[in-house]
KEKE-3310 file (N, C-alpha, C; in steps of 0.2 Angstrom, whole numbers, plus 5000, padded with zeros to 4 digits):
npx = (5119:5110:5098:5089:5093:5087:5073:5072:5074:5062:5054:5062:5063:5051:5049:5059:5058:5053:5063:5076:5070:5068:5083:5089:5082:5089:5100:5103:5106:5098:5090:5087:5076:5077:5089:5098:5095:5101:5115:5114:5106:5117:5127:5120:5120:5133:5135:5138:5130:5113:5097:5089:5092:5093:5079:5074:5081:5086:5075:5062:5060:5064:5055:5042:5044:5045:5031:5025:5029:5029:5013:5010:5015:5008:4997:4998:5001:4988:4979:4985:4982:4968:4964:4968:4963:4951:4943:4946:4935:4926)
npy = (5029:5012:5006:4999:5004:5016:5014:5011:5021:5030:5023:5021:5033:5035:5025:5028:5032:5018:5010:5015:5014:5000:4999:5004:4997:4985:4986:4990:4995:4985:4972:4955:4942:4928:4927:4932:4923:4911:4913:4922:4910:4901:4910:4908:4895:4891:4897:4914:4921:4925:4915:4925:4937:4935:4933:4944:4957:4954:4941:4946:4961:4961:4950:4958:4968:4963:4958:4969:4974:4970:4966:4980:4981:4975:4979:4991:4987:4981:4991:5000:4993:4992:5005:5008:5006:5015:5028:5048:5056:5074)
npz = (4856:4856:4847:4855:4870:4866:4869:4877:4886:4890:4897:4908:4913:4919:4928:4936:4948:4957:4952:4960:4973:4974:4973:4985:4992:4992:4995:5005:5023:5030:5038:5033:5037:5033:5027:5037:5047:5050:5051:5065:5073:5073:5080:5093:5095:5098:5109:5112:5110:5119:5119:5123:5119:5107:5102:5106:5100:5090:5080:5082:5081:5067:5062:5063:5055:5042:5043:5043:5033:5021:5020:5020:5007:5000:5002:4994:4982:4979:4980:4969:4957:4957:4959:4947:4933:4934:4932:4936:4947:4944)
capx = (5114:5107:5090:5085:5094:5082:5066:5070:5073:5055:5053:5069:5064:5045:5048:5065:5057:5053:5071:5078:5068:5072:5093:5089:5082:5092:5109:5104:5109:5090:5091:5083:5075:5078:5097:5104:5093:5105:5119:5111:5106:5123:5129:5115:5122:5141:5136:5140:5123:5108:5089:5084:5093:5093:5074:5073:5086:5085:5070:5057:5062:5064:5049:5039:5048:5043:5026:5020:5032:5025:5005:5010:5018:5004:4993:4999:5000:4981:4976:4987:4976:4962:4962:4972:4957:4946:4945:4945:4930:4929)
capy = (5024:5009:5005:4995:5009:5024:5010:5010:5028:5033:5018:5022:5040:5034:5022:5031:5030:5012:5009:5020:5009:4992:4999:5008:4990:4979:4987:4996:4991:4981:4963:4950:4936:4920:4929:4933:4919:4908:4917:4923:4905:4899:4913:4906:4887:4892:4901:4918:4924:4922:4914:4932:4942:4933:4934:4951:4961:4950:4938:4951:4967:4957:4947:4962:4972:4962:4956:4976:4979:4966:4969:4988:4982:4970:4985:4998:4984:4982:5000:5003:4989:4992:5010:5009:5007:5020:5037:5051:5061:5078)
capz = (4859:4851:4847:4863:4876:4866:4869:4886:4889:4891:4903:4914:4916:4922:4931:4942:4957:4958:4954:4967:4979:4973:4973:4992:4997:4990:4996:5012:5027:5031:5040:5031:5042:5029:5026:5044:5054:5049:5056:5071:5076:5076:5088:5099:5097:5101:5115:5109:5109:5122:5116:5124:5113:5098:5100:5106:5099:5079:5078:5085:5076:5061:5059:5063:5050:5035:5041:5039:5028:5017:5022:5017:4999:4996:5000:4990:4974:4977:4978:4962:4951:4960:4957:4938:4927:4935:4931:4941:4948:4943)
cpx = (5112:5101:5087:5088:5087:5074:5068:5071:5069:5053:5056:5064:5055:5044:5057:5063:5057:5060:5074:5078:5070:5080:5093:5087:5085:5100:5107:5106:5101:5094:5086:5082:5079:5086:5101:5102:5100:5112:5119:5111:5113:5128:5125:5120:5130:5140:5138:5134:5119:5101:5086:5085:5092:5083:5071:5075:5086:5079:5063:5056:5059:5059:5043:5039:5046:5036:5021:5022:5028:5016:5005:5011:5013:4997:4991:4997:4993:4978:4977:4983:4970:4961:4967:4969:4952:4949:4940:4939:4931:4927)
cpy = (5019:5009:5003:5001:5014:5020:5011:5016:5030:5028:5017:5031:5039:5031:5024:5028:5023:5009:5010:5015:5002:4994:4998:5001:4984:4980:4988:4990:4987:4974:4959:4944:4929:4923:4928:4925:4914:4909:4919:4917:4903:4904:4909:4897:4888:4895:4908:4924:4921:4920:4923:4937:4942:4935:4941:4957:4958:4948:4941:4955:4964:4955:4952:4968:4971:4959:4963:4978:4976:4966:4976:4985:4979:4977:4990:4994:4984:4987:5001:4999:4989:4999:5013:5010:5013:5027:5042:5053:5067:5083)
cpz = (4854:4852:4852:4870:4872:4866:4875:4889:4892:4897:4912:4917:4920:4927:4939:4949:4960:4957:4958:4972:4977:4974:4981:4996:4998:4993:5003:5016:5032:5031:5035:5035:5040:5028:5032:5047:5055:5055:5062:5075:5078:5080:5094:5100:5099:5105:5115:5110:5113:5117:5117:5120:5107:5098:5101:5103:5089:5077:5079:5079:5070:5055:5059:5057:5043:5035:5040:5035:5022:5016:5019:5009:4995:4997:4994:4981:4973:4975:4971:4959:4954:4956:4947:4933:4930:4935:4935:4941:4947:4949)
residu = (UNK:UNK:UNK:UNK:UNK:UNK:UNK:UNK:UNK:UNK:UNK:UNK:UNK:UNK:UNK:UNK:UNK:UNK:UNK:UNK:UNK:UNK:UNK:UNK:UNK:UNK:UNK:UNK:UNK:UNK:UNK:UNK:UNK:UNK:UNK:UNK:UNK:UNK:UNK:UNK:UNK:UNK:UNK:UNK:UNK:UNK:UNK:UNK:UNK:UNK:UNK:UNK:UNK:UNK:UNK:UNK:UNK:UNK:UNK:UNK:UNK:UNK:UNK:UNK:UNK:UNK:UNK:UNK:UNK:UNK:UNK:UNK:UNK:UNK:UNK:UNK:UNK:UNK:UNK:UNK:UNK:UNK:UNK:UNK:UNK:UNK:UNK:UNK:UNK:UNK)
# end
């Protein structure tokens, strides 16, 4: 190993979990709004796709999915720097 892999050693084996989660989100199979819409819409404009479905069935789910999912992420960061400096009760 060189010198910069055994610095990052202790980093990598701390931080695993959070990698995990960035790989599992980034690969899985989860829609993104600003990625598919595109796509989606132009089924709707060929005719391929109805308004009801795209909106029910993609546009709904979707926008609902990242607006808790995001309120959730933006939660958790809070708490974590909110509660980072303080030490526990005994």
């Amino acid at each position: 190993m060189t010198h910069r892999a055994v610095g990052l050693a202790p980093v990598l084996r701390r931080d695993r979990p959070r990698i995990i989660i960035i790989l599992v989100t980034a690969h899985g199979p989860f829609h993104r709004l600003d990625a598919s819409a595109e796509d989606m819409f132009c089924l709707v404009a060929r005719g391929e796709l109805s308004w009801s479905a795209y909106l029910g069935r993609f546009m709904a789910p979707v926008l609902l999915g990242n607006v808790f999912g995001g309120v959730a992420l933006v939660a958790v960061l809070n708490h974590a720097q909110v509660t980072s400096g303080s030490e526990a009760e005994p």
